[in-house]
N, C-alpha and C positions, 0 to 999 in steps of 0.2 A: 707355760700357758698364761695367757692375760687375766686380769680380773676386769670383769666385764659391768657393766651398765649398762643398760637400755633407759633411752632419757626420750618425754615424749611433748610435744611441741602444743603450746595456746592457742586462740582467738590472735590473731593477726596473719597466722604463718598458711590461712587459707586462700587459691586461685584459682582461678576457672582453668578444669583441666586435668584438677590432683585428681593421681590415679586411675584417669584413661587409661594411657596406654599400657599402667601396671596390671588392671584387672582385662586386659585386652591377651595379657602375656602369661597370665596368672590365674588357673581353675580356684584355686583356692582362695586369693583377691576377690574373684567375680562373687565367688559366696558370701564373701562378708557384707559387697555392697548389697548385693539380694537380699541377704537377713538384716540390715539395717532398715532398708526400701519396708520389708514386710513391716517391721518394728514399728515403724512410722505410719504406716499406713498409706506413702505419698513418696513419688521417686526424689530421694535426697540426691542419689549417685548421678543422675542426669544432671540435676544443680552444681555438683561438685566437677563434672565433667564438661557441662557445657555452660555453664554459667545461664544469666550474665551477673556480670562482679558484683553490681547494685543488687541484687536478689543475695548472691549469696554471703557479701556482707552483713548480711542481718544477719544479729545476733543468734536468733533464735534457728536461722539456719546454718553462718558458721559453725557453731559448735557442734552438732550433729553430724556433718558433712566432716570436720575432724576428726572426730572419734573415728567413725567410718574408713576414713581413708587411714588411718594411722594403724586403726588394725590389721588393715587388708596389707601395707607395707609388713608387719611383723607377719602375717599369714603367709604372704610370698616367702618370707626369708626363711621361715620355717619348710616350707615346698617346697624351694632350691635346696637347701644344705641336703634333707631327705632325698630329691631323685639324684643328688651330685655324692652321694654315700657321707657324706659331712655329719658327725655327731649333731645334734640341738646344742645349741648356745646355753650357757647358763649361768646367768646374769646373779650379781650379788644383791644388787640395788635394780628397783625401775622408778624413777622418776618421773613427774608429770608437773608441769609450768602451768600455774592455773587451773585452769579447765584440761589439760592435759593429763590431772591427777584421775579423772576419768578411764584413759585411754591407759595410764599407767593401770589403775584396778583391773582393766578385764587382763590385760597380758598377762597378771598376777593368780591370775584366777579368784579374784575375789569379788568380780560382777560379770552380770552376763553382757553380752554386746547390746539384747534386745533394753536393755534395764538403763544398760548407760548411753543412748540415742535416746531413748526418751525420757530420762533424766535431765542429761543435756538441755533439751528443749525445753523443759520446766524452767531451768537454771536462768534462761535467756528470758523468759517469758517476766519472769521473777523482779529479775535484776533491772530491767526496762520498769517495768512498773514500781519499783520499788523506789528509785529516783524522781516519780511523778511530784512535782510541788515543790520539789525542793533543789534547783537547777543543779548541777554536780558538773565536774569538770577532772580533767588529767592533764598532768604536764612531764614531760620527756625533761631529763636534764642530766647534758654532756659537756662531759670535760671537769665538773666543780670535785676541786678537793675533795676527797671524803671527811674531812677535818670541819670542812665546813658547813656539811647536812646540818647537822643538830641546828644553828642558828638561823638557818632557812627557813627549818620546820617550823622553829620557832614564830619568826617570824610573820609567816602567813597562817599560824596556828592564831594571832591576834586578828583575823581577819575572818573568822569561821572553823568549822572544823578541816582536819587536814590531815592524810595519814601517809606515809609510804608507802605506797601499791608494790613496788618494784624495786629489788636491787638486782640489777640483771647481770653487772659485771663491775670490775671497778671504773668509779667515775660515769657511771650510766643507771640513772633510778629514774621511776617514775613515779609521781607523786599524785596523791586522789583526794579530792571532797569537795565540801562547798566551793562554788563559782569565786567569787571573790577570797575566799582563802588560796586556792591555786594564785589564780593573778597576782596576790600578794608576793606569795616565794617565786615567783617567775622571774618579779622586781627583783627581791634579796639573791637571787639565784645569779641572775645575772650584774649584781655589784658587787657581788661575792668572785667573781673572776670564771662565771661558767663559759664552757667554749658555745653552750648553747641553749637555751630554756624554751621551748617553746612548748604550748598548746595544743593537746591532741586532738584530731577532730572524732569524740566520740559523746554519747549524749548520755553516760550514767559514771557515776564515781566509784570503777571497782577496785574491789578488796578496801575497803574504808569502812566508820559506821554509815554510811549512810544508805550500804546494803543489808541493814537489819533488818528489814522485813525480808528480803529473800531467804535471808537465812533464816527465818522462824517458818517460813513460807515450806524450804527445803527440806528444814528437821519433820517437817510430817512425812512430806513424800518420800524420805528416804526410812522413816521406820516403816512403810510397807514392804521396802527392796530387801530380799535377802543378797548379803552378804557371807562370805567366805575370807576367811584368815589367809592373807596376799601372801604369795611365797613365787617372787621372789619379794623380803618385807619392802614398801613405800619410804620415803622421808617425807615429814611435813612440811607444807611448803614455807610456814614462817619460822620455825625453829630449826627445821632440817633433826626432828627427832625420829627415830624408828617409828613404822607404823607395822605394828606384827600382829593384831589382832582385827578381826571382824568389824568389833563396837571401834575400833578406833579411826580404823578406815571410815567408818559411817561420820564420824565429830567430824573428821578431817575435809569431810567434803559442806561442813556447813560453816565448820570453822573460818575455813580459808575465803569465804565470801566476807566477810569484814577484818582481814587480818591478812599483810602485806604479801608475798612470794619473794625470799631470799634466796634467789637462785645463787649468789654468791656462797652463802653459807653452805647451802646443800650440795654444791659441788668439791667444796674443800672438806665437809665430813668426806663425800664416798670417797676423796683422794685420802687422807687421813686413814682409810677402812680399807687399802691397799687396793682398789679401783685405778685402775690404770688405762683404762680404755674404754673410751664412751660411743654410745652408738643412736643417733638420733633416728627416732623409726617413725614415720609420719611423712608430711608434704614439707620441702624446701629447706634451710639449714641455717635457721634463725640460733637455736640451741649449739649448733656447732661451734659458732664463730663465737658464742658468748661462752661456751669450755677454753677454748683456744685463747680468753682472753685473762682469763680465770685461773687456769692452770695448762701451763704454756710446755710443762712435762708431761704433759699427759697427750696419748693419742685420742684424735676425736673425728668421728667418722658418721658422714648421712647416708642414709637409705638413701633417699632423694638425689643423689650426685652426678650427674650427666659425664661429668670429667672422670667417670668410672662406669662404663658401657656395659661392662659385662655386669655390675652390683656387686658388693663389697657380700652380697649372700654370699657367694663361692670361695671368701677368703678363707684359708684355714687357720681359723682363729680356736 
């Protein structure tokens, strides 16, 4: 038998559309978007389903609408393998990319879906305001040695502050903080021999300091949230440590708002922890392609896959 993963998808990997036609096909999808809709107070799942893109690009409603749909994938696959007589899956690891770590807690059982949609929407609400004043910026950067971050950082580290938001795969990071610190390592990035540095168009610096106020903003909101001891345990997203307890789960989600996401690292621990097989449960198959670039022995498979009609629920894994 494989050793399993469930790894759960960020802020970008949302389109107008995710999970139509899953919760169209799916009693137990249709529920999650319904308990999310009620959660909110306000139909997310129309937004997620019918867009338009400009709406649900906003922060504060991408991430709610991921949650959502990302549970409703895991709630299907749970459905099928049950009416197909298929044991439940049972994953070593669940991971979450960001705001993903969300989506990972509730599979985990250690939040509830109502808790983590409007959570979520605190997080977006936070993080936008938290930027006010002090303009912030991201930069994608493909193809540069890994040999030669450090001198990049460095260098647009003279220019303001500046963190590593992202190591997504090798050769693939994204970088956060002050305006003119970005722009700086964009320069070094690209005299350093990147195949590509550009500038992301979004309007706050995350995972850097310069979302500390969301995170002091979040540490309130989440000491009201109960919490439950994740099982299957989490990996942090910047160290890629165990997350096995309640109080850790709770740091972890304030933490990681000014402190980078090593999806590199966290993919060679669970390969390292005899994880062999990864299973992206969510909208589209961003997290896919970046296992498969990661650890190219390992199998790694989307909910989301069209070029698999029937869904990878019915394999017998």
């Amino acid at each position: 038998m494989p050793t399993i993963a469930f790894v759960f998808p960020g802020q970008g990997s949302q389109t107008p559309g995710m999970g139509a036609a899953l919760a169209a096909a799916s009693p137990a999808a249709a529920a999650v978007f319904a308990d999310a809709d009620a959660a909110l107070g306000e139909p997310i799942s129309r937004l997620a389903w019918e867009g338009p893109a400009d709406q649900l690009d906003l922060t504060r409603n991408a991430q709610p609408a991921l949650v959502a749909a990302s549970v409703a994938f895991l709630a299907a696959l749970r459905e099928r393998r049950e009416a197909t007589g298929l044991p439940a899956l049972a994953p070593a690891y669940a991971a979450g990319h960001s705001m993903g770590q969300y989506s990972a807690l509730v599979a985990a059982g250690a939040l509830s879906l109502a808790d983590a949609v409007r959570l979520v929407r605190l997080r977006g609400d936070l993080m936008q305001a938290s930027g006010a004043g002090r303009p912030g910026a991201m930069a994608a950067l493909i193809g540069l040695d890994d040999a030669r971050l450090p001198e990049v950082v460095a260098a647009g580290s003279e220019a303001g502050i500046l963190a590593v938001a992202n190591r997504n795969s090798p050769g693939q990071v994204v970088l956060s903080g002050e305006r003119p610190a970005v722009e700086a390592a964009v320069a070094a990035a690209k005299a350093a021999g990147a195949r590509r540095a550009i500038e992301l168009p979004v309007s706050v610096a995350a995972h850097s300091p310069l979302m500390a106020d969301a995170a002091t903003g979040m540490a309130a909101a989440l000491d009201a949230v109960a919490f439950a001891d994740p099982h299957p345990p989490l990996l942090s997203n910047a160290e890629a440590a165990p997350i096995l307890g309640a109080a850790a789960a709770r740091g972890e989600l304030v933490e990681h708002l000014t402190r980078g996401v090593d999806w590199v690292a966290i993919v060679e621990r669970m390969r390292a922890d005899g994880v062999d097989t990864f299973i992206e449960v969510g909208p589209g198959k961003v997290l896919t392609g970046l296992i498969r670039r990661i650890a190219p022995d390992a199998t790694a498979l989307a909910l989301d896959d069209p070029s698999a009609p029937a869904g990878i629920a019915a394999i017998d894994l």
